[in-house]
N, C-alpha and C positions, 0 to 999 in steps of 0.2 A: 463308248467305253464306260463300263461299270464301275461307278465308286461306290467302293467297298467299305464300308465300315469297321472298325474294331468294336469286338465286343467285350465290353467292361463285366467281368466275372469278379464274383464276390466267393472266396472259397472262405467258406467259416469250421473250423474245427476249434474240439475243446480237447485238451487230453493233458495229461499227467506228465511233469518233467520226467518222471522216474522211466516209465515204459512207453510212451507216445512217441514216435517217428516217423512227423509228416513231412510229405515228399510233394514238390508244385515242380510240374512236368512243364516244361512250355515245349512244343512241336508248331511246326508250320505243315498248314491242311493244305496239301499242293494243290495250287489253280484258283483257292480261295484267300490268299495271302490275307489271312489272317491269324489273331494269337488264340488260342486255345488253350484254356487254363484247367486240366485235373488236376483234382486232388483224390489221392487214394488215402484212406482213413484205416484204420485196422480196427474190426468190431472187439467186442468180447470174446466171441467164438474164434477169433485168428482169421475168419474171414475180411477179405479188402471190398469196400464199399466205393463204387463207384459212379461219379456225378456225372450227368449228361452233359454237354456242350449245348447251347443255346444255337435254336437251329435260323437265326435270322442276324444281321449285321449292322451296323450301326456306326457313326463318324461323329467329327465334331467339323461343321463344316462353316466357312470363311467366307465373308459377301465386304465387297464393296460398295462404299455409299457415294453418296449423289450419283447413282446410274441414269446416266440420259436418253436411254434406249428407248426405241418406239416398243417394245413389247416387252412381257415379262423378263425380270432379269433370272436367271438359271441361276437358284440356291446346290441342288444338289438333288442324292437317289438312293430311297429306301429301296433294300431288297432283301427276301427271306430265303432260306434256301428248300423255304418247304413250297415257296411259288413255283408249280411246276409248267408254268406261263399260259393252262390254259381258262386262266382269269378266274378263278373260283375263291383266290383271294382279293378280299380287299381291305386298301389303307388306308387309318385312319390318323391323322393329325390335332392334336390337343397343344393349350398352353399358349404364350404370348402371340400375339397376334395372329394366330391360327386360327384360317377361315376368312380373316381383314387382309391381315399384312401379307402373310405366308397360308398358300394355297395347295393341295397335294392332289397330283394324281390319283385316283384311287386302285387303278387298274396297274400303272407302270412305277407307280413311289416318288415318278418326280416330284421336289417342290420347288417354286417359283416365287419370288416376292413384287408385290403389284402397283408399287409405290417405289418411289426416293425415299432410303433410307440418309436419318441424320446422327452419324455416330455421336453426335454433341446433344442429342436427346437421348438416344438411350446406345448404350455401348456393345450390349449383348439380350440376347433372347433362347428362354429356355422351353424349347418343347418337349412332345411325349408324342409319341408314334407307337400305330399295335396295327397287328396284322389278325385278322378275324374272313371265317370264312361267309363266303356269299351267301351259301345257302341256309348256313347252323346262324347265323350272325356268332357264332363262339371262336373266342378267339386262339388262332394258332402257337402264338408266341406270346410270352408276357409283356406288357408294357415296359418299353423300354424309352428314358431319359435322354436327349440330347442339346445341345447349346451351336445357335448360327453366332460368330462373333462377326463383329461390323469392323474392317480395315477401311482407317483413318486417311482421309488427302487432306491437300491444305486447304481448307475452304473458309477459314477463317482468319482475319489478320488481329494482330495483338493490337489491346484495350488499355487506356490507364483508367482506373478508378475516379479520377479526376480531370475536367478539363481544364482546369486551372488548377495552378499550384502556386501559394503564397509563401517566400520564404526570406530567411536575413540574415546577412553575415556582417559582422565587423568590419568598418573600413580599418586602409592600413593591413590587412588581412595578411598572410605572407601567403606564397604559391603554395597551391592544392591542398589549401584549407577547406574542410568538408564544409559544404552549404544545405544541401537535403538529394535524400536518393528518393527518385520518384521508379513504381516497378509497374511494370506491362506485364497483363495476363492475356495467353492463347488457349482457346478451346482447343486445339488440336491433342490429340494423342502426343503425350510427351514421351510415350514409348515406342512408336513409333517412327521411324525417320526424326526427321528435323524440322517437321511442321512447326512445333512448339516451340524451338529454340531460337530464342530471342536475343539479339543484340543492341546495343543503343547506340545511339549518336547523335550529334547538336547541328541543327542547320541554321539557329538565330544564336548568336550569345558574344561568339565569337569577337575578338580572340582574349575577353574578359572573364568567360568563364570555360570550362571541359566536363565532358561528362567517361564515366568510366561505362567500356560499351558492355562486359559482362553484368555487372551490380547495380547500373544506372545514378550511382554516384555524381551528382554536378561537387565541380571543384573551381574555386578560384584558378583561375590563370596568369594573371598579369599582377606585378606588385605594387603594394601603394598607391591602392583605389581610393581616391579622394573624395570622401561623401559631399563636403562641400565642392566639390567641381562637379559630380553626378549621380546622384540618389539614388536613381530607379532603374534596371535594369531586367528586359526581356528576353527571358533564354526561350528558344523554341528547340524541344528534344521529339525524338524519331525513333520508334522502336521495331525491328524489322523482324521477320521470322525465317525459319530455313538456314537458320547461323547468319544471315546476314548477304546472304549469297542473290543470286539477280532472279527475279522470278519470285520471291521472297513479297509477303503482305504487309504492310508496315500501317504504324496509328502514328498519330503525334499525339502531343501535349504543350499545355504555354506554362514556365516558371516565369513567375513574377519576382524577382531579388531587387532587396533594399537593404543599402549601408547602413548600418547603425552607427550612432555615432560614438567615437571615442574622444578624448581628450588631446588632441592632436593641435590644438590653437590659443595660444598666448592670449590674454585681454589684450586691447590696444587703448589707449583715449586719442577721438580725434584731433584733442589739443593740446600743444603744447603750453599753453599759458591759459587760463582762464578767469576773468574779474568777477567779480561779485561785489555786491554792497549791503549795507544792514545800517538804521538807525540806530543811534547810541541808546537809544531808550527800549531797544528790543529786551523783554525779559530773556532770564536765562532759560533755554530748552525752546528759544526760536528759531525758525529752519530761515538760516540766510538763503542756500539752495544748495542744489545736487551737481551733482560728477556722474560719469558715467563712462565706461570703457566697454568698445562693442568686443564679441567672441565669439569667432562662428560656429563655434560648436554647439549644441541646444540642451535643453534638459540639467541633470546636473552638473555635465561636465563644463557647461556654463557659468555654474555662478562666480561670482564673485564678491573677494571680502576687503574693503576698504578699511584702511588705517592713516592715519597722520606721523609720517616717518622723522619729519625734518620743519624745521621755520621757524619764524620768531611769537608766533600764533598760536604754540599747540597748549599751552596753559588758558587760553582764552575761548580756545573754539575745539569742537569735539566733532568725531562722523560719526553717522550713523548708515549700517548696510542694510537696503530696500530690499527682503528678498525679493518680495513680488513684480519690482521694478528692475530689479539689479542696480541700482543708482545707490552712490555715495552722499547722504544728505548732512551736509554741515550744517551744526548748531549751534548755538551760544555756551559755552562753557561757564562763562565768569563775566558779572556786568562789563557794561564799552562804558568809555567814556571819550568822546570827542576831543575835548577839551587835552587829554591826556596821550592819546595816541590816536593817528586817525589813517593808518595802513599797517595791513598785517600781510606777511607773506608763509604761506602754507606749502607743505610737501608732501601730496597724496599719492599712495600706492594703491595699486590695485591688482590682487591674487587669486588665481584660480583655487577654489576650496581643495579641489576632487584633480592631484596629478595624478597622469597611471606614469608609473616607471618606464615603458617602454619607452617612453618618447618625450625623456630627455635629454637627450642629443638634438631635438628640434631648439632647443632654447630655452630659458627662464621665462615660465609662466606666470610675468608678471611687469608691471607697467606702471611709470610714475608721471606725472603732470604738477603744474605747479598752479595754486591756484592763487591770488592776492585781491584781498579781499578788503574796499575801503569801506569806512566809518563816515555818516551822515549827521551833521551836526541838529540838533533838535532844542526846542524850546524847555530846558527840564525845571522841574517843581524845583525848588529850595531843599538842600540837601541839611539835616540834623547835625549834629556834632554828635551825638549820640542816637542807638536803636530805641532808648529807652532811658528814663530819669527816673531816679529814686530821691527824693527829700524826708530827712527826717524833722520835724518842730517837736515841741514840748507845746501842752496844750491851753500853758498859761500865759504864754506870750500876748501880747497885746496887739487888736485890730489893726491892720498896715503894715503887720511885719511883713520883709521879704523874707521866703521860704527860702527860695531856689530862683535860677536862673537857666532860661533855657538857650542854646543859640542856633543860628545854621545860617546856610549862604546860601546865595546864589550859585551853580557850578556854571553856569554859562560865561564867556569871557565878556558880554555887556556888565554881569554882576549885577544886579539891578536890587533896591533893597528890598526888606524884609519886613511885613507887618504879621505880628502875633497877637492873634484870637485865641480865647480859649471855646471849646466847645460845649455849649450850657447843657447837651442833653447828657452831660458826664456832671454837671456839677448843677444839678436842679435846686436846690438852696441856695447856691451864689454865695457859697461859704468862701469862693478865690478868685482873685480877678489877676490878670494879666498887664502888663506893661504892653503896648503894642509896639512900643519902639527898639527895647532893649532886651525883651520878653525875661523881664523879672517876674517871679511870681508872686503875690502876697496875700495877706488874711482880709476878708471884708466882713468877716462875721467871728466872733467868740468861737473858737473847736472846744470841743468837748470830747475825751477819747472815749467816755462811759457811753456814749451816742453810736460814734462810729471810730474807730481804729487805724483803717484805713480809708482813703479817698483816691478813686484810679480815675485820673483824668486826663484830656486828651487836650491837645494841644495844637492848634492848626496856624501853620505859617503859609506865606501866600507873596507873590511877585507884589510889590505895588504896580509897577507896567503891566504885568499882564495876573489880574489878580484871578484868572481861573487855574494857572498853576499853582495848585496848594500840595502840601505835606504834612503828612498827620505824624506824631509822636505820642507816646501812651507818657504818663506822668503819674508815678506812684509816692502818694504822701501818707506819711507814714505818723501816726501823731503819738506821743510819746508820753506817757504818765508822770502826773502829778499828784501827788496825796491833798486832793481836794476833798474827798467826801471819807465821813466816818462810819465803822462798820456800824451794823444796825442786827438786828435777832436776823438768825436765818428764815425762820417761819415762826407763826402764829400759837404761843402756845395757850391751850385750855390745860392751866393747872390747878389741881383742888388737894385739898390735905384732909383729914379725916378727922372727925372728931375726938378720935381716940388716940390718935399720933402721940409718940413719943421724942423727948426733944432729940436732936440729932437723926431725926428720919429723913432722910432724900424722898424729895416729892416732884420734882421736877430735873430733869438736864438741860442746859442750854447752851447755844453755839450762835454764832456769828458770820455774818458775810461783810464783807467791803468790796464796793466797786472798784476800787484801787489795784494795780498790779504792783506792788512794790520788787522790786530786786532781789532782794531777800526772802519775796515770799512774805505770806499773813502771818502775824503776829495780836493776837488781841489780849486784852487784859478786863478780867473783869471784875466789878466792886461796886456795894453799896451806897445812893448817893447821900445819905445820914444813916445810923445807928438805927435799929430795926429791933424790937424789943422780941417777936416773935416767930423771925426767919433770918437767915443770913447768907452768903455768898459762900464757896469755897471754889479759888480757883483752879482746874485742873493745870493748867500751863500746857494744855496742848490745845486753846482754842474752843475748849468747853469750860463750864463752871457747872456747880451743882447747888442748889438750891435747898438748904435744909432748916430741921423746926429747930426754935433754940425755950421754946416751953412743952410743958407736957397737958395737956388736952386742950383742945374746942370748943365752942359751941357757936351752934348755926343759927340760935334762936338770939342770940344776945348780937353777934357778926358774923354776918355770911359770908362777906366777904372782903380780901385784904388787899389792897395794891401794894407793891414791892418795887419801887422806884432800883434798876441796875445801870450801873456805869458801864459802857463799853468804850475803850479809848484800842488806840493802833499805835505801834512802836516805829511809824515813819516820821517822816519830819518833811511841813511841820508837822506835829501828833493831833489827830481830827479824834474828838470823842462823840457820845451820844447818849444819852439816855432812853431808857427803854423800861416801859413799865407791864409789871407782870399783875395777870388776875387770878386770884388765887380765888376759889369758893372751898366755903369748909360742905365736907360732907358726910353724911349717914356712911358708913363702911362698916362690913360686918368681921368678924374673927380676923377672915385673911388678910383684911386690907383691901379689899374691891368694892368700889363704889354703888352704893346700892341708891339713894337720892341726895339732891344737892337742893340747901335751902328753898325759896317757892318758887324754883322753875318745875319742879315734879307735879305742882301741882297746878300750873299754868298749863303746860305741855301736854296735849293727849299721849295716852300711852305707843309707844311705837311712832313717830311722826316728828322728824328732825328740824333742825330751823331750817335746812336749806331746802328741806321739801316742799315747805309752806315758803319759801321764796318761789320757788319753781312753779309753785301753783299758779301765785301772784302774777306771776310775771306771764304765763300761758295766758291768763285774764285779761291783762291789759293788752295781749296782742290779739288775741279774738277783737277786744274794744275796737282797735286801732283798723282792724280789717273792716269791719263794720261802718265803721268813719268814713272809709276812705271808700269801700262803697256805694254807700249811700251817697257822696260827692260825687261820684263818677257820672253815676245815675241822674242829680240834678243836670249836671255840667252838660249832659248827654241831650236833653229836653231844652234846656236854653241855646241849642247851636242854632246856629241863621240856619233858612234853607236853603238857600243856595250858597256852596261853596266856592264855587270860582263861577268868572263870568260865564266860561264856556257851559256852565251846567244848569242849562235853561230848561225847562221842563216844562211839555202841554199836558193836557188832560182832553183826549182825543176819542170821541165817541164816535165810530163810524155805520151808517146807517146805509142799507140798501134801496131803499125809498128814500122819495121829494119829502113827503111831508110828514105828520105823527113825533116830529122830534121834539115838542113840549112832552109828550108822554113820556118819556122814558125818566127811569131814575134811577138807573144805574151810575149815570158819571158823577152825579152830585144828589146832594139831597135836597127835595123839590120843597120839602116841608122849612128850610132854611128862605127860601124865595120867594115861600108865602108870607114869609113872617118876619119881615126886615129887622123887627124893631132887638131879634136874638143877634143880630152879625154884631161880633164884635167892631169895636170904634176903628180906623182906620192906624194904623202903626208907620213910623218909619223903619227903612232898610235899615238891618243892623250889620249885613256882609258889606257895606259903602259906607265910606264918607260922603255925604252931598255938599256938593261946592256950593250950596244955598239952602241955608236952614228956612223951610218952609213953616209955616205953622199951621197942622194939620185940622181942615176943615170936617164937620160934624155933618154928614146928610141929615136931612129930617125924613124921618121916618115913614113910610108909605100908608096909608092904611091898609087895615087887614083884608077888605076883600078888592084891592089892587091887583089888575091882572099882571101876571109873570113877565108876559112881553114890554108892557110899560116898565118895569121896572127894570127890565134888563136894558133895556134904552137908555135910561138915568140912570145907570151905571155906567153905563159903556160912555156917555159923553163927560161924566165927572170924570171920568181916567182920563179919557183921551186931554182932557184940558190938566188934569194935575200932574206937573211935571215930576214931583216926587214916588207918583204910584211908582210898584215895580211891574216890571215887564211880565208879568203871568197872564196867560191866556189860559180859560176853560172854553174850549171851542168843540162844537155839535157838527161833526158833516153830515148831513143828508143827502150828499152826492159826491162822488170821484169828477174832477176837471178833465183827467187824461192827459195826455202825452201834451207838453208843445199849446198850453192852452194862453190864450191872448189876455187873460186876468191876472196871470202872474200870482204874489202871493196876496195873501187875503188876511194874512196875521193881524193881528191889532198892535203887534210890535210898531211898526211902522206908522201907526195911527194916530202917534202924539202928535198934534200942533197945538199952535195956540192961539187958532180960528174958532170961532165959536160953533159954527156947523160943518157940517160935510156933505154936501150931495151925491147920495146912492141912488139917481134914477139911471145912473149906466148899468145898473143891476138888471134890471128888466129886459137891456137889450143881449144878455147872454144868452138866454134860451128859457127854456120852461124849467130848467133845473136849478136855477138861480132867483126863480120868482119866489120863493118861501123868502128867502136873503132880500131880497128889494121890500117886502111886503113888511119884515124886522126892521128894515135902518131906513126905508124911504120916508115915514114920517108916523109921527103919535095920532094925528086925525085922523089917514086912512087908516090907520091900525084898528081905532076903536070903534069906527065906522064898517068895520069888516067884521 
C-alpha cells in the first residue's frame, strides 16, 4: 500500500481590499486522496490566472525508537505522479541524517532508517527529497521539505539531581510541617502517553515522615519529634513513571533529616544542696566556685543566666554567668571575716535566656539550688582603726612632742599584740619616730614648715607572734605655720639715680616676700632704719614702697655711690622684721632720664660684656681645668695598675716554633738586646696585686758581663726564681717542639718549679727523645753548656 503524502501548497496573492476576490478551492483528486490547493487570481485584463497543482506527494511521517529488528526499520514512500514506473526517475534524499541515518530507494522512494533511533537525543529530523530525471539528471518536481518525528516508549526511568539530600526541620514539629520537596526528572516524552508522569513515594522514613506522591513534598508525620530522644533521620524516597502504574521505571534518592533544636528543656542542677568554702582573707572579686545546671537543649536555647534570689549571703557574695561554660561563678562581694560570721547560706536560680512561647505548658524554665558556703579561719595582718591618719602640729613645738597616735588590733580571736614601726624609706631624715608599744607618734628633729609642709608617712604594724603578718597605714602630717622668719626684698635690685634728679623723683619700687603663711595673708610695712638726708621711703600699703630723691642733683665724681639701709617688718605676731639694704649708684642720664654711664664701672667694663658673662667665661675655664686634672689622673692611675688582676689571670708569653733547634735566634717574643745586657733590667720589685705573708727583702743579682752568653744567663735566672719564694709566677717560655696528645712529661711550666732545694736534676730530659735534647742541653748543667 502507497503512502501518500499531502502536499503543502503555498497560494500567494496580493490585491486590493476594494476590487480583489480571492477564491481557495480545495477538491479531492479521486484515487490520489490528496488536498489540492487553486487559487484563481483575477488579472488586469479580467482574465483568471491559474496555478498548477504540484505533480508529486509528500507526508510527515512517524518512526519508532529503539527498534530492535534484525533489518532496516520501514520510515516510509516518496512518490511522484509523474513516475510513470518505468524507472527514468530517480530519488533523491537530503538533510539530517540522510545517507547515515535515513537511506532512500532511489528507484521505488522508499526510506528506511539503519540504526536505533534515541528520541532522547534528538526528537525530530528534517529532510528534503526531489525527484530528477535519470537521464536529464533535471529535475521533475521542486524540492520539497518533510520532518520523520520519533514516537517516544518508556525507556527511561526518572532521575533525582541529587543522590543525597541534606535537610532540617524543628523538633516538636506539628504534623505535615514541610521539610524539603525533592523532584524526579524523565527523559521520556511528557506528551506523549505516561512515560514521563511521575509519582513519588517513601520506602525508608516511615511512619516519621510522608512524602506527597504528586510534588514530592516530604512532610513530617508523627507529633512531638524529640531531638533529644533522636536527631537523625533517613528518609529513602521512590520516584516511579507511567503515573505510578506497574511496569513503571522508578529511581530512588536518600533524605538525610535532622531536628534542630528548639527550647523545649528547663535547666535542671544536679544538686539540691551544694557547699563550698573560701578563706576569710579572699580579696573581694575571688571566685569561691561555680554552679552549674545541665539543659539538653544546645546552642542558645541553652544558655543560662544565674542570679542569687534568696539567703543570708547575698550582700556578701555576688554570681557571675560563664557564657562559655554556662557555670554560675560565685564571688566575693564584701570582705569575710571569720571571726564575724563563718557560714553563709545562698539561693541560686538558674534561667533559660531564650523562651519560645510555644512550649510553656512544658513548665518554668527555670531551676534553683541552695548553695551554703562556709568561712575558713586564717592568720590575718593587724587590722587599722583607721584607712588613713592625718596629724596636724605647729612647727614650733619642741623635739619629743607626740603628734598623733595610731592604733589597730589583732582580728584573729588569739588577739596577739601589736608592735609599731615606722617605715624609714618615707621619713629619710628621721624627722619621727614611733612608740612601738602604743604607736604614739612624735618629733625627733626640729620641723620647719619653710622646708617641707607636708610629711606622708607610713606606718607598719606587725603580730609580735608571728611578725610577718604586717599592716601598712599611710600617715599624713601636716605641719602648720608659725611667723618665724621675716620678710626680706623680693629680688635683687640694681638701683641708680641720675645726676640730674629732681628731689621727689622715684628711682626705684620695691616689694617683699616672707616665707611665712599667715591667715590673713602678707602684710608688710616698710621704713627707713635712720633719717636719710638724700632719699626716703614712701609706703604704698599694698606690699610695695617707692623709693624717692629728697635733694636736687648728684654728683658721681664726689659719691657714686649710696647705701639706703630699708626696714621691712610683717603684721603677724610675733612681728619678725629685717633690714635690707639698697645700692644705689649715681649716674650719667641724658635729657630723658636713661642711663647712659655709671661712675668707673663704664670704664672698667669692656663695652657690650656683662658681669655675668665674664662669670660664665670663668667658670667654663675652670671646668676645662678640672677635666684636665682629672685626666691626666686617670691616665697616671691607668700606668700604675698591677699586672695581674685576679689570680686567675696568669699569663705566658709563648713562642712556638716548628723546629728542635735555632730558638736562641728568634726575637720576636722578647728583646734579645735586654739579655745581652743585664746590667739595663730593672731591679727586681715586689707583687703589688698580693700581700705576701712574709716580707722578703729583695735580693740584688750581680750583674753578668757583657759578653756573657744568653744560655748562662738564663740559667741564673731561672735558679734565682726558682729558690725566691717572692718572684711572681711569670713564665717567658720558647717551644721548640709540640709534646702531643697523652705525653708522659706532663707540664713543663716553671709554675711548679719553686722549691727550696738548691738544684734540680734535668738528666730525665735526655731520655724523652731527640725533641727534648735542646731542653736537657739548657737546665742539664753550665759545664756541659759551655763546653758545647
Amino acid at each position: 500500500m502507497t503512502i501518500y503524502q499531502f502536499l503543502r501548497l503555498f497560494v500567494l496573492w496580493a490585491c486590493l481590499p476594494h476590487f480583489c476576490s480571492p477564491e481557495l478551492i480545495f477538491r479531492r483528486t479521486p484515487g490520489l486522496q490528496q488536498m489540492i490547493a487553486e487559487a484563481r487570481v483575477p488579472r488586469s485584463d479580467g482574465k483568471i490566472l491559474h496555478r498548477q497543482k504540484r505533480g508529486w506527494m509528500w507526508n510527515q511521517f512517524f518512526l519508532l525508537e529503539e527498534y530492535t529488528g534484525s533489518d532496516y526499520q520501514y520510515v516510509g514512500k516518496l512518490h511522484s505522479d509523474q513516475d510513470k514506473g518505468d524507472g527514468s526517475l530517480k530519488y533523491i534524499l537530503s538533510g539530517d541524517g540522510a545517507g547515515t541515518l535515513f537511506i532512500i530507494d532511489e528507484k521505488t522512494g522508499d526510506i528506511h532508517a539503519t540504526r536505533r533511533i534515541d528520541r532522547e537525543e534528538k526528537a525530530f529530523y528534517t529532510l528534503r527529497a526531489q525527484a530528477i530525471n535519470r537521464r536529464t539528471l533535471r529535475p521533475v518536481e521542486p524540492e520539497s521539505e518533510f520532518v520523520i518525528k520519533i514516537h517516544d516508549i518508556n525507556d527511561n526511568e526518572p532521575t533525582f539531581p541529587e543522590e543525597i539530600y541534606t535537610a532540617s526541620v524543628p523538633e516538636m514539629s506539628v504534623v505535615g510541617t514541610s521539610v524539603v520537596q525533592v523532584t524526579a526528572t524523565d527523559a521520556d516524552d511528557p506528551s506523549y502517553g505516561n512515560s514521563a508522569r511521575v509519582i513519588y513515594s517513601i520506602l525508608q522514613g516511615q511512619p516519621y515522615f510522608s512524602v506527597e506522591p504528586e510534588t514530592g513534598i516530604i512532610r513530617t508525620a508523627l507529633p512531638n519529634m524529640n531531638r533529644e530522644n533522636r536527631e537523625q533521620y533517613q528518609v529513602v524516597i521512590q520516584a516511579k513513571d507511567m503515573g505510578g502504574q506497574m511496569g513503571g521505571l522508578s529511581g530512588t534518592t536518600t533524605v538525610n533529616i535532622t531536628l534542630t533544636d528548639v527550647n523545649d528543656n528547663p535547666p535542671r542542677f544536679t544538686q539540691n544542696t551544694i557547699h563550698l568554702r573560701v578563706l576569710e582573707s579572699s580579696p573581694v572579686g575571688t571566685a569561691v566556685g561555680s554552679v552549674k545546671a545541665t539543659d539538653a537543649d544546645m546552642g542558645k536555647n541553652a544558655e543560662v543566666d544565674y542570679r542569687i534570689i534568696d539567703g543570708d549571703g547575698t550582700d556578701m557574695f555576688d554570681i557571675i554567668t560563664e557564657k562559655d561554660t554556662q557555670e554560675g561563678v560565685i564571688t566575693v562581694k564584701k570582705p569575710l571575716d571569720y571571726e564575724s560570721r563563718r557560714l553563709y547560706t545562698l539561693k541560686v536560680e538558674a534561667e533559660n535566656t531564650h523562651v519560645d512561647p510555644r512550649f510553656y505548658y512544658l513548665g518554668p524554665f527555670k531551676d534553683t539550688t541552695i548553695v551554703k558556703i562556709s568561712i575558713e579561719d586564717v592568720d590575718e595582718p593587724p587590722v587599722f582603726s583607721r584607712s588613713s591618719y592625718l596629724f596636724e602640729v605647729h612647727e614650733d613645738i619642741e623635739v619629743g612632742t607626740i603628734i598623733g597616735t595610731v592604733m589597730a588590733r589583732d582580728p584573729d580571736s588569739t588577739s596577739s599584740s601589736i608592735r609599731f614601726t615606722l617605715d624609714r624609706h618615707t621619713d629619710l631624715d628621721r624627722i619621727f619616730n614611733i612608740h612601738s608599744g602604743n604607736g604614739s607618734l612624735y618629733t625627733s628633729k626640729p620641723l620647719d614648715r619653710e622646708l617641707s609642709q607636708w610629711h606622708n608617712l607610713t606606718v607598719i604594724a606587725s603580730e609580735i607572734n608571728n611578725p610577718k603578718e604586717t599592716t601598712r597605714v599611710s600617715v599624713f602630717v601636716r605641719i602648720l605655720d608659725v611667723n618665724d622668719n621675716a620678710p626680706q626684698f623680693a629680688v635683687f635690685y640694681d638701683t641708680f639715680v641720675c645726676e640730674n634728679a629732681r628731689p621727689g623723683q622715684l628711682i626705684q619700687t620695691i616689694s617683699a616676700v616672707d616665707k611665712d603663711d599667715p591667715l590673713g595673708g602678707q602684710k608688710f610695712f616698710f621704713s627707713l632704719a635712720a633719717v636719710n638726708p638724700n632719699f626716703t621711703v614712701q609706703d604704698n600699703e599694698d606690699n610695695t614702697a617707692r623709693i624717692l630723691t629728697r635733694k636736687n642733683g648728684f654728683n658721681r665724681h664726689e659719691i657714686s655711690t649710696y647705701l639706703l639701709p630699708v626696714v621691712i617688718s610683717d603684721n603677724d605676731y610675733p612681728i619678725q622684721s629685717s633690714t635690707g639694704t639698697l645700692t644705689i649708684r649715681v649716674c650719667a642720664c641724658d635729657s630723658q632720664g636713661n642711663m647712659q654711664s655709671c661712675s668707673a664701672e663704664a670704664l672698667l667694663l669692656p663695652a657690650g660684656l656683662s658681669t655675668g658673662a665674664l662669670i660664665a667665661i670663668l667658670l667654663c675655664i675652670i671646668i676645662l681645668l678640672v677635666i684636665v686634672v682629672l685626666f691626666a689622673a686617670l691616665k697616671r692611675q691607668r700606668k700604675t695598675e698591677p699586672l695581674i688582676l685576679s689570680k686567675e689571670d696568669i699569663r705566658d708569653n709563648i713562642v712556638s716554633y716548628n723546629d728542635e733547634g735555632g730558638g736562641e735566634e728568634d726575637t720576636q717574643a722578647f728583646d734579645i738586646g735586654t739579655l745581652r745586657n743585664p746590667a739595663a733590667i730593672e731591679e727586681k720589685k715586689l707583687r703589688r696585686d698580693i700581700i705576701p705573708e712574709t716580707l722578703f727583702i729583695p735580693r740584688r743579682t750581680p750583674t753578668a758581663p757583657d759578653n756573657t752568653d744568653v744560655r748562662d744567663f738564663i740559667n741564673e735566672r731561672l735558679k734565682e726564681h726558682d729558690l725566691d719564694p717572692t718572684a711572681p709566677p711569670y713564665d717567658s717560655l720558647a717551644t721548640y717542639a709540640y709534646e702531643g696528645n697523652d705525653s708522659i712529661a706532663e707540664s713543663l711550666s716553671s709554675l711548679e718549679s719553686g722549691t727550696t732545694e738548691g738544684d734540680q736534676n734535668y738528666d730525665y730530659l735526655r731520655e724523652w727523645g731527640p725533641r727534648f735534647n735542646k731542653l736537657a742541653e739548657m737546665y742539664g748543667g753550665g759545664e756541659s753548656d759551655k763546653d758545647a
